[in-house]
mmCIF file of the N, C-alpha and C atoms, coordinates in Angstrom:
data_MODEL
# 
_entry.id   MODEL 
# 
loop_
_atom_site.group_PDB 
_atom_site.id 
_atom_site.type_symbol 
_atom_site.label_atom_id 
_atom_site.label_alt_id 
_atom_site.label_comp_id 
_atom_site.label_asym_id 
_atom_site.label_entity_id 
_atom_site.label_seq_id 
_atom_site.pdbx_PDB_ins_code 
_atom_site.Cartn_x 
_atom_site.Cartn_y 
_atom_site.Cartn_z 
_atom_site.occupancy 
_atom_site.B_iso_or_equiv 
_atom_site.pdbx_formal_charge 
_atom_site.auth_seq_id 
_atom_site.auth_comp_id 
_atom_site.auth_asym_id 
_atom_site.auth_atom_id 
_atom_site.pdbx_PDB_model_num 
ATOM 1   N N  . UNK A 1 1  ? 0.819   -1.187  0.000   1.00 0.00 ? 1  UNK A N  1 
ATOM 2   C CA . UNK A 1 1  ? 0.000   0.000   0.000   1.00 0.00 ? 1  UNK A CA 1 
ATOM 3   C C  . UNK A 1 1  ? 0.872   1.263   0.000   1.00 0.00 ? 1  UNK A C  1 
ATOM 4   N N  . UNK A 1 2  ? 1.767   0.891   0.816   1.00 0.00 ? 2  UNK A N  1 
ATOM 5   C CA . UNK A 1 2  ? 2.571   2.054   0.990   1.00 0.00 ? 2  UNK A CA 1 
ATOM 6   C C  . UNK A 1 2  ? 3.598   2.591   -0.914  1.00 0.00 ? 2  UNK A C  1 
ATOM 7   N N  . UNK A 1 3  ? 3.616   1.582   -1.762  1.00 0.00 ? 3  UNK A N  1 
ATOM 8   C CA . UNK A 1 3  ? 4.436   1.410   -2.906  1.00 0.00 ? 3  UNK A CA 1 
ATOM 9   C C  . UNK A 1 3  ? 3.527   3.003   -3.798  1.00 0.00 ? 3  UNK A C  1 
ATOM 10  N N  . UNK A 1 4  ? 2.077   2.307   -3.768  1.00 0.00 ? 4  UNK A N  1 
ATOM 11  C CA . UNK A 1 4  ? 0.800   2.527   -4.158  1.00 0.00 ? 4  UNK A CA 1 
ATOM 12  C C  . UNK A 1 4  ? 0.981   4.220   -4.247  1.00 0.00 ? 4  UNK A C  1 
ATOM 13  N N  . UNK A 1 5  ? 0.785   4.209   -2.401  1.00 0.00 ? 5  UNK A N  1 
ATOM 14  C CA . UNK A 1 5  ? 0.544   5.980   -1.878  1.00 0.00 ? 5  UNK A CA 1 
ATOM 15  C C  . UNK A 1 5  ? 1.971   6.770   -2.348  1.00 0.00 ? 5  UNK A C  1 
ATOM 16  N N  . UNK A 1 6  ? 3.037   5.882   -2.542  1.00 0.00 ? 6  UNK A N  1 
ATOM 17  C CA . UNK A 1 6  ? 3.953   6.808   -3.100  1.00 0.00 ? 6  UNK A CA 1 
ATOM 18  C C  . UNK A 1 6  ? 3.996   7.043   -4.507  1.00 0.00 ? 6  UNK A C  1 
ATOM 19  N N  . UNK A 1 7  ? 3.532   6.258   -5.316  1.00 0.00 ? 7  UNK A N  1 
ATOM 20  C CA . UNK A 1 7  ? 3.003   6.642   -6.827  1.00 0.00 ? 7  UNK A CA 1 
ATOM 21  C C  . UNK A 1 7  ? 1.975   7.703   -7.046  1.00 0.00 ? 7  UNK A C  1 
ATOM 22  N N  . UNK A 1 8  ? 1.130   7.806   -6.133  1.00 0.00 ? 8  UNK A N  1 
ATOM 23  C CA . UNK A 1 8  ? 0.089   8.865   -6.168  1.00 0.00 ? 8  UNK A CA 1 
ATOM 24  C C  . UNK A 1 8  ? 0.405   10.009  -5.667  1.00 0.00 ? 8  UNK A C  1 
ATOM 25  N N  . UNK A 1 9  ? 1.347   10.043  -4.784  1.00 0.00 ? 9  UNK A N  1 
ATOM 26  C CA . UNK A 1 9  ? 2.117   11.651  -4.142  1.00 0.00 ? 9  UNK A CA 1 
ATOM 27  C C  . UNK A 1 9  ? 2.906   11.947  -5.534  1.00 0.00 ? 9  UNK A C  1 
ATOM 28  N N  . UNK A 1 10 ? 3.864   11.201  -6.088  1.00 0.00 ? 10 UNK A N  1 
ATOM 29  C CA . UNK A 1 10 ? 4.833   11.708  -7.299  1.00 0.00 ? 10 UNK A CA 1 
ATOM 30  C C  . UNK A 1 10 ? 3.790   12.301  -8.035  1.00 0.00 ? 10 UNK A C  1 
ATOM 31  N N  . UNK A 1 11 ? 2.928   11.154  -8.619  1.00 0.00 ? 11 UNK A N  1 
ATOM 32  C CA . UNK A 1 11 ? 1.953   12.031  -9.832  1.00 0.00 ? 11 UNK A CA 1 
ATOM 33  C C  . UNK A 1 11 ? 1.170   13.474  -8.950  1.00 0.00 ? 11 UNK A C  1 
ATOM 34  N N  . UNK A 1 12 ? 0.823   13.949  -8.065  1.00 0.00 ? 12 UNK A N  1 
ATOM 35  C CA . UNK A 1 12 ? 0.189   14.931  -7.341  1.00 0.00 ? 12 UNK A CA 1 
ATOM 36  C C  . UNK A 1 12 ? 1.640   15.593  -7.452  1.00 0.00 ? 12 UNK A C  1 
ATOM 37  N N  . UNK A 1 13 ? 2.641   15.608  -7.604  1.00 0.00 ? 13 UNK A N  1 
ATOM 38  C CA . UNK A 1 13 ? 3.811   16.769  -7.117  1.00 0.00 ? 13 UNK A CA 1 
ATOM 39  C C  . UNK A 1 13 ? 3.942   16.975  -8.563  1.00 0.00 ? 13 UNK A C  1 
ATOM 40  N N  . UNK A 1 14 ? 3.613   16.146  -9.490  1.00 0.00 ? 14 UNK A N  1 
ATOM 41  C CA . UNK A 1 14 ? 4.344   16.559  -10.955 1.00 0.00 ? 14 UNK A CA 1 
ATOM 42  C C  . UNK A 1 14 ? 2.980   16.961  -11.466 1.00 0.00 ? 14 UNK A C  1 
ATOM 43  N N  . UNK A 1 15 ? 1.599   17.304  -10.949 1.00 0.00 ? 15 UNK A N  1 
ATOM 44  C CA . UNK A 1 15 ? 0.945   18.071  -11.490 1.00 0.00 ? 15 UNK A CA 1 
ATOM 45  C C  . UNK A 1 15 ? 1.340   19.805  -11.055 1.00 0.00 ? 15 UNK A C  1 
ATOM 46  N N  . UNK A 1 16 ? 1.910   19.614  -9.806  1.00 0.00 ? 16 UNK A N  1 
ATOM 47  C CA . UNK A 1 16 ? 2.120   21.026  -9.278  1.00 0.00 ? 16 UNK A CA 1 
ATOM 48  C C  . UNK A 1 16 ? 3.559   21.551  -9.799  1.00 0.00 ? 16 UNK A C  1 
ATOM 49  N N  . UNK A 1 17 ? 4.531   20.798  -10.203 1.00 0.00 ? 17 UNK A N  1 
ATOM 50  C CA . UNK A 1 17 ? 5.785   21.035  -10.289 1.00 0.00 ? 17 UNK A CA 1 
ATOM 51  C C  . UNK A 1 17 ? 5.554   21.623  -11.778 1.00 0.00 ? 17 UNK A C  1 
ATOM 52  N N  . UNK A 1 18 ? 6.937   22.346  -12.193 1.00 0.00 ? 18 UNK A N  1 
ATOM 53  C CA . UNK A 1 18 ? 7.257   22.523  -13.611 1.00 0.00 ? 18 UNK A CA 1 
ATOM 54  C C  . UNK A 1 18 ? 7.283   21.441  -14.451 1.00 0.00 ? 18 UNK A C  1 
ATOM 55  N N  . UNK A 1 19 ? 7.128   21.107  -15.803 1.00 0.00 ? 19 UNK A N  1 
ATOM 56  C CA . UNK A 1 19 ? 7.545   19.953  -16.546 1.00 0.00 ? 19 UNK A CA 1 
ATOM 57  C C  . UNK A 1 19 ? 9.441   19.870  -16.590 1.00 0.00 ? 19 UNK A C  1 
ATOM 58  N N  . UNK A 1 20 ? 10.281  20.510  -16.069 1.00 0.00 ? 20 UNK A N  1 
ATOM 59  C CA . UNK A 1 20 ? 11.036  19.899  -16.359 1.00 0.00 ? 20 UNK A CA 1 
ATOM 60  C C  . UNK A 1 20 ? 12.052  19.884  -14.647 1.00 0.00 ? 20 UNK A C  1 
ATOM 61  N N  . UNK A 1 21 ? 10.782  19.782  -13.902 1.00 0.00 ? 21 UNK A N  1 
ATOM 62  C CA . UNK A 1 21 ? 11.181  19.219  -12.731 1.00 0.00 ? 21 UNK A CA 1 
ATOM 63  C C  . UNK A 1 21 ? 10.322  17.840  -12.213 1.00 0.00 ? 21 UNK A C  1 
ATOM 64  N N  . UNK A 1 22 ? 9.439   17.170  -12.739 1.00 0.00 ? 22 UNK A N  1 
ATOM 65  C CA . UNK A 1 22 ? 8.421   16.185  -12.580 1.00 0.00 ? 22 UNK A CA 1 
ATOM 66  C C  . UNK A 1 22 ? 9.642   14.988  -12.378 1.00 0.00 ? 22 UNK A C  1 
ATOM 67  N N  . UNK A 1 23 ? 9.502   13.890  -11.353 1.00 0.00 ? 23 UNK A N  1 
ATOM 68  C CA . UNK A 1 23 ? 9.812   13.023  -11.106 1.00 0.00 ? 23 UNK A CA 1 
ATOM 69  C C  . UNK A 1 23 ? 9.105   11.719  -11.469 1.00 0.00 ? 23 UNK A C  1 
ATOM 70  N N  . UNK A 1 24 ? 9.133   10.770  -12.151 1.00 0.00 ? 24 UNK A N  1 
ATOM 71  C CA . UNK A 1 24 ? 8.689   9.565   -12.546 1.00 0.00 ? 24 UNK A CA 1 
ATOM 72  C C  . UNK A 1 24 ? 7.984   8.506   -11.044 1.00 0.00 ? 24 UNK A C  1 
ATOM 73  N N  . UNK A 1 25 ? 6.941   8.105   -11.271 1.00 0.00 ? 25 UNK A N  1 
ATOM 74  C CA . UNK A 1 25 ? 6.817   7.750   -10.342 1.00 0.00 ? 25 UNK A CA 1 
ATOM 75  C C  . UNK A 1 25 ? 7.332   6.051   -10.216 1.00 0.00 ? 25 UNK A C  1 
ATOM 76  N N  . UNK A 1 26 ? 7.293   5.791   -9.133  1.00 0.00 ? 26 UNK A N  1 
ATOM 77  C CA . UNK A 1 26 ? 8.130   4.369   -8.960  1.00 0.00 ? 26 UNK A CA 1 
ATOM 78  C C  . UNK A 1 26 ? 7.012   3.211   -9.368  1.00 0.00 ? 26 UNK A C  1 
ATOM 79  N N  . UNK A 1 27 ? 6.340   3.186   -9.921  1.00 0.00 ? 27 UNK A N  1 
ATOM 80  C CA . UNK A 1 27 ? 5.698   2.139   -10.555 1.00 0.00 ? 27 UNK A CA 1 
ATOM 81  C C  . UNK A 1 27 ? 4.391   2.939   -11.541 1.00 0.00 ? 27 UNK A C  1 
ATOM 82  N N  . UNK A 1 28 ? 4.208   1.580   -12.599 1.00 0.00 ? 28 UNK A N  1 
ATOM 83  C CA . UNK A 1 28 ? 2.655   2.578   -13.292 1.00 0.00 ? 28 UNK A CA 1 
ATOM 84  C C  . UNK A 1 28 ? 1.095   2.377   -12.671 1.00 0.00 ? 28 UNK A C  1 
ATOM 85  N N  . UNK A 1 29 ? 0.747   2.756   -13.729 1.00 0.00 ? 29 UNK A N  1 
ATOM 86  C CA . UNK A 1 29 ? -0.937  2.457   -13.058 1.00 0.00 ? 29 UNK A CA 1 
ATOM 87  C C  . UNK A 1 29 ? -1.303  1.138   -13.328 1.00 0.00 ? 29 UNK A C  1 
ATOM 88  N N  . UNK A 1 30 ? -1.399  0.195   -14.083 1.00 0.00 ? 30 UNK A N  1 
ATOM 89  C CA . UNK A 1 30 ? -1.550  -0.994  -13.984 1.00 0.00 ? 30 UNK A CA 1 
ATOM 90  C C  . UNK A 1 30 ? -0.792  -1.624  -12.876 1.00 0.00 ? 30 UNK A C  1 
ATOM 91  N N  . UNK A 1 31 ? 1.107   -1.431  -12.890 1.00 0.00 ? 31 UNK A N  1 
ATOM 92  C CA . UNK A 1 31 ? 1.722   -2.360  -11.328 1.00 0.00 ? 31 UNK A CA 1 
ATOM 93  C C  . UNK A 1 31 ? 0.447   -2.034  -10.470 1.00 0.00 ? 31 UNK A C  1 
ATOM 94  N N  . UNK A 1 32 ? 0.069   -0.697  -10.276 1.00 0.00 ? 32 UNK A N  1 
ATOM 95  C CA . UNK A 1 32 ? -0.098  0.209   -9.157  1.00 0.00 ? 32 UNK A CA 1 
ATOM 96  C C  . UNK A 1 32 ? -1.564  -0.830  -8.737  1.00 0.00 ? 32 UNK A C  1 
ATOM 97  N N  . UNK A 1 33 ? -2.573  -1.014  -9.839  1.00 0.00 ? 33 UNK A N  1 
ATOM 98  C CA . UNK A 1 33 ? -3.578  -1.787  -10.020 1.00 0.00 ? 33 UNK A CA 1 
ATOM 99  C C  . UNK A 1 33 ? -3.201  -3.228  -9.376  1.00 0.00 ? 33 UNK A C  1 
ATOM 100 N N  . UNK A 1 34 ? -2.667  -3.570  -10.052 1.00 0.00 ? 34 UNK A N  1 
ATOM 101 C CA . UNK A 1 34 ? -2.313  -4.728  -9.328  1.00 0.00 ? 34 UNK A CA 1 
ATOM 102 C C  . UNK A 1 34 ? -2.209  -4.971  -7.963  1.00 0.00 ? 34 UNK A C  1 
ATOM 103 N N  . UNK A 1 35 ? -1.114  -4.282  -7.609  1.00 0.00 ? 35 UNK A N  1 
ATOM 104 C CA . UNK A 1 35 ? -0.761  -4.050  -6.388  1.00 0.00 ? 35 UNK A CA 1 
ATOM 105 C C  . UNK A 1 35 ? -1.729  -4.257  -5.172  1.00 0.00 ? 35 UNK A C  1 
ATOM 106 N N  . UNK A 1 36 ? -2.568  -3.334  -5.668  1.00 0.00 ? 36 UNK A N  1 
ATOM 107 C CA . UNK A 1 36 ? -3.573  -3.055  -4.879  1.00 0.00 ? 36 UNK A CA 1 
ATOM 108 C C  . UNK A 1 36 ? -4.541  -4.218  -4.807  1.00 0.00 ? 36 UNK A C  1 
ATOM 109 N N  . UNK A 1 37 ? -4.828  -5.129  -5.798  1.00 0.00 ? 37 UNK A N  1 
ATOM 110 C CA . UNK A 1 37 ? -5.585  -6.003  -5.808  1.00 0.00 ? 37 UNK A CA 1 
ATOM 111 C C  . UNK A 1 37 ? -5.030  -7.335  -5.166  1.00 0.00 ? 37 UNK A C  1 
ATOM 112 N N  . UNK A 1 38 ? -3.740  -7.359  -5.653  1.00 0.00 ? 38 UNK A N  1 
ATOM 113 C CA . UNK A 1 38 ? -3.200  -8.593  -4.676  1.00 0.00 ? 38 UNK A CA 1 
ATOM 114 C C  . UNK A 1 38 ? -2.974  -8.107  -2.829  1.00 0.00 ? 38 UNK A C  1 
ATOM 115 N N  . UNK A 1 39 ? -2.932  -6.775  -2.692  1.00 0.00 ? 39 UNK A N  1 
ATOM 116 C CA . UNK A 1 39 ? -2.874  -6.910  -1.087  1.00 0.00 ? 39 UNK A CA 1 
ATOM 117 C C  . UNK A 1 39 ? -4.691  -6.750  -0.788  1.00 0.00 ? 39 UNK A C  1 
ATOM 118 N N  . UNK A 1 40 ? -5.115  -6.608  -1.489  1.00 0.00 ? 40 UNK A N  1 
ATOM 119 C CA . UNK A 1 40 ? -6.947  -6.930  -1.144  1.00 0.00 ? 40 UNK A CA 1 
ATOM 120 C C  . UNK A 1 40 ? -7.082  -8.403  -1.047  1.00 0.00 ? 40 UNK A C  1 
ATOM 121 N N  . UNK A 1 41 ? -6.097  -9.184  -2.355  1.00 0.00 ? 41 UNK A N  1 
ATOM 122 C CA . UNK A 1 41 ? -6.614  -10.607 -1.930  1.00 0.00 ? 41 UNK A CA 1 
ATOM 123 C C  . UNK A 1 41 ? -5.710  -11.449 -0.404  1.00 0.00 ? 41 UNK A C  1 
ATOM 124 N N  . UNK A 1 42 ? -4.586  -10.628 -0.652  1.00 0.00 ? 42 UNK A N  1 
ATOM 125 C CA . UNK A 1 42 ? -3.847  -11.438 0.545   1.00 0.00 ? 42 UNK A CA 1 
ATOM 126 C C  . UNK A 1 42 ? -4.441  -10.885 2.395   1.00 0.00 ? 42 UNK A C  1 
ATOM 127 N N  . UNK A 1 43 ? -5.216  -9.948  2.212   1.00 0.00 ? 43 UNK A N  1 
ATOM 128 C CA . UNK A 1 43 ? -6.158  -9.157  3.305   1.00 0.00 ? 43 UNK A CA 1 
ATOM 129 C C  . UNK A 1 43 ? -6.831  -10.172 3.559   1.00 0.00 ? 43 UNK A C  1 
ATOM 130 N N  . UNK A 1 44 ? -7.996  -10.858 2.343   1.00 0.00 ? 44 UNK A N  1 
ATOM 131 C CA . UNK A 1 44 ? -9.215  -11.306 2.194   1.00 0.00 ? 44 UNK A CA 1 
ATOM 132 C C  . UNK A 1 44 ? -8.871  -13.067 2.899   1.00 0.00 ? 44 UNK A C  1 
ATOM 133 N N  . UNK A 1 45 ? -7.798  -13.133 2.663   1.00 0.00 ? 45 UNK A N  1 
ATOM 134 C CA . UNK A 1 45 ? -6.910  -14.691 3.147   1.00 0.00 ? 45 UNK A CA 1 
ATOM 135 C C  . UNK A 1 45 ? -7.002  -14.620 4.345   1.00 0.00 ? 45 UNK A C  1 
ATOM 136 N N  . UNK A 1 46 ? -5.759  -13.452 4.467   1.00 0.00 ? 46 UNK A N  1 
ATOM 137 C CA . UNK A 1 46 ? -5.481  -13.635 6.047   1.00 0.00 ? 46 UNK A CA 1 
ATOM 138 C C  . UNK A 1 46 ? -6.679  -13.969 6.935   1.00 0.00 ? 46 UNK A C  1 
ATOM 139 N N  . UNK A 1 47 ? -7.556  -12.622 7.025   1.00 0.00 ? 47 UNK A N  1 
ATOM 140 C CA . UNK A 1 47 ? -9.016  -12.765 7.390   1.00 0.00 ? 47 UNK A CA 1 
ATOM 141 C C  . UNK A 1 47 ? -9.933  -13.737 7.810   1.00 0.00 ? 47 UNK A C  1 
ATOM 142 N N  . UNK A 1 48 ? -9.748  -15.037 6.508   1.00 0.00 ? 48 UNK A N  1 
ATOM 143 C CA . UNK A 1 48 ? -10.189 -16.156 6.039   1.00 0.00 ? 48 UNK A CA 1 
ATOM 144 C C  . UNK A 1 48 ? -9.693  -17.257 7.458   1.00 0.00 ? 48 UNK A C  1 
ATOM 145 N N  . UNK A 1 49 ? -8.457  -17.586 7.084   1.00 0.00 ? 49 UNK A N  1 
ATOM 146 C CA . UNK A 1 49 ? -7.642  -18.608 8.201   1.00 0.00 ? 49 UNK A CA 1 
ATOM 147 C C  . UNK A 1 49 ? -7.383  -18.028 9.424   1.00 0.00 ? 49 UNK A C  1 
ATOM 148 N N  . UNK A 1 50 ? -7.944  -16.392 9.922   1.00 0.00 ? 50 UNK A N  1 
ATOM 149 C CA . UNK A 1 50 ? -7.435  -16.367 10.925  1.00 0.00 ? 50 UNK A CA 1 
ATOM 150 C C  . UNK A 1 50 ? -9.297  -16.996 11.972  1.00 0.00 ? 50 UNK A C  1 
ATOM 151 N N  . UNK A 1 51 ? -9.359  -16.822 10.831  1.00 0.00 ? 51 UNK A N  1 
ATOM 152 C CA . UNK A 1 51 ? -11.484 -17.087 11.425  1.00 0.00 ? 51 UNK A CA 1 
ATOM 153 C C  . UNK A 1 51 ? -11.786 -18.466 11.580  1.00 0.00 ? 51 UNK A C  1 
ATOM 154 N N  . UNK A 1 52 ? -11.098 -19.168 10.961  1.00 0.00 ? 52 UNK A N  1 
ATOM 155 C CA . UNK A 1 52 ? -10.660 -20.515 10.733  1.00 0.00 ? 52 UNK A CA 1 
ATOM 156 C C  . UNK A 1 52 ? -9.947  -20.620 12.143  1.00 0.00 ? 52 UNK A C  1 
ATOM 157 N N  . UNK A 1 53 ? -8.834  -20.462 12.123  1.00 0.00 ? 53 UNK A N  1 
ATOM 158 C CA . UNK A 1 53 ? -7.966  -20.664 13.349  1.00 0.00 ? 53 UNK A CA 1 
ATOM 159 C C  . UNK A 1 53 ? -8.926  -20.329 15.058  1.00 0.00 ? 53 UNK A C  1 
ATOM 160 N N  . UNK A 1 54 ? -9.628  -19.203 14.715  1.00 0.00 ? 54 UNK A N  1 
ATOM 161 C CA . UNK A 1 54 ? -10.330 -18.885 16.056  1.00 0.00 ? 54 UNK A CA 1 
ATOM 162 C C  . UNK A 1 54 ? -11.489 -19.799 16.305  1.00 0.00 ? 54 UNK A C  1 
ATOM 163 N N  . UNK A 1 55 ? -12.076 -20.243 15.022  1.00 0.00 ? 55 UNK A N  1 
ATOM 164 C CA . UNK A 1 55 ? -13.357 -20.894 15.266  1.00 0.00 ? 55 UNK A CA 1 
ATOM 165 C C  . UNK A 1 55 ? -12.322 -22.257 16.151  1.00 0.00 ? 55 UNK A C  1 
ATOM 166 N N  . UNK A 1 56 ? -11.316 -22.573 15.812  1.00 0.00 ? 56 UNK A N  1 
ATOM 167 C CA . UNK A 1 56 ? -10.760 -24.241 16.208  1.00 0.00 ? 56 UNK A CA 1 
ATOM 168 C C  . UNK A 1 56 ? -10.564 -23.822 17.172  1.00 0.00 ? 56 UNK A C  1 
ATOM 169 N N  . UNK A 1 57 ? -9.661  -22.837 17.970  1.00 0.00 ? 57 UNK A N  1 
ATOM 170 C CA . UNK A 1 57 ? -9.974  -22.398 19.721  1.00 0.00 ? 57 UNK A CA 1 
ATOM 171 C C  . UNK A 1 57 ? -11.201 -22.263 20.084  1.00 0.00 ? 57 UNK A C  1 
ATOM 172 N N  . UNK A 1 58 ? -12.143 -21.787 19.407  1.00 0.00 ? 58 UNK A N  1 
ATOM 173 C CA . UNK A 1 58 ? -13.377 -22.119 20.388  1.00 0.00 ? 58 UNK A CA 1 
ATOM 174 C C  . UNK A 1 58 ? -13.640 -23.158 20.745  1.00 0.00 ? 58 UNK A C  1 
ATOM 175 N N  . UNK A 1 59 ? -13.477 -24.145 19.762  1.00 0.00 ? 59 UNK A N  1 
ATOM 176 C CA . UNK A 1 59 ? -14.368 -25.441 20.018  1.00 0.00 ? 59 UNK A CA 1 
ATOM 177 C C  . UNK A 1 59 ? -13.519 -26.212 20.607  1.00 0.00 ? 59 UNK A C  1 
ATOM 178 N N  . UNK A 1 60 ? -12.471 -26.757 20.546  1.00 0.00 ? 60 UNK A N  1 
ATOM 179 C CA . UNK A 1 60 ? -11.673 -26.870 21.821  1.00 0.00 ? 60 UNK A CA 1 
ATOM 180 C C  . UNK A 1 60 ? -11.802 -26.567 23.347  1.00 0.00 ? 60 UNK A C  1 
ATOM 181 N N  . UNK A 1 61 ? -11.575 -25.230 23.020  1.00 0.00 ? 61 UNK A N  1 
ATOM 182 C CA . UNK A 1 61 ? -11.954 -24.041 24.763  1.00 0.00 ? 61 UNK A CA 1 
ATOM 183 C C  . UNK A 1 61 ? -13.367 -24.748 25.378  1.00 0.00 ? 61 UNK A C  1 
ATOM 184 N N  . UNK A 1 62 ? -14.232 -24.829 24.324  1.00 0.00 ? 62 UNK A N  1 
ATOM 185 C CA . UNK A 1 62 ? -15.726 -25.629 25.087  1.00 0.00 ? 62 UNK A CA 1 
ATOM 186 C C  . UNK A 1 62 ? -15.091 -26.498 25.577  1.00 0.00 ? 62 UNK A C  1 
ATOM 187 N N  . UNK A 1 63 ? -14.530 -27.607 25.898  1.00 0.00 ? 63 UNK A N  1 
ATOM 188 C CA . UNK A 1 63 ? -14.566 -28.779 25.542  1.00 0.00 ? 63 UNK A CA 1 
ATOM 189 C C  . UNK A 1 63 ? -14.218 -29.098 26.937  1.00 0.00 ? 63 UNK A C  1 
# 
């Protein structure tokens, strides 16, 4: 995320900057796309097995 928010500050400074001070940003909009979609799916995981993992302490903990 953090890769992401720094691609979007460069492009925001090189709308304000001169053109022949604009800095490239460190990835494009598709990486940037991406990016973003694989830490949504690796979110959506974690999430997944950690709900998994708690449901198996509960039912145990009853026990």
């Amino acid at each position: 995320m953090h890769i992401i928010y720094a691609r979007d500050l460069a492009n925001e400074m090189n709308q304000e900057n001169d053109p022949e001070q604009e800095v490239a940003p460190s990835i494009g909009k598709s990486d940037s796309a991406n990016l973003f979609r694989l830490s949504l799916a690796a979110a959506t995981m974690l999430r997944d097995v950690s709900e998994e993992h708690i449901a198996c302490l509960n039912k145990y903990w009853d026990e």
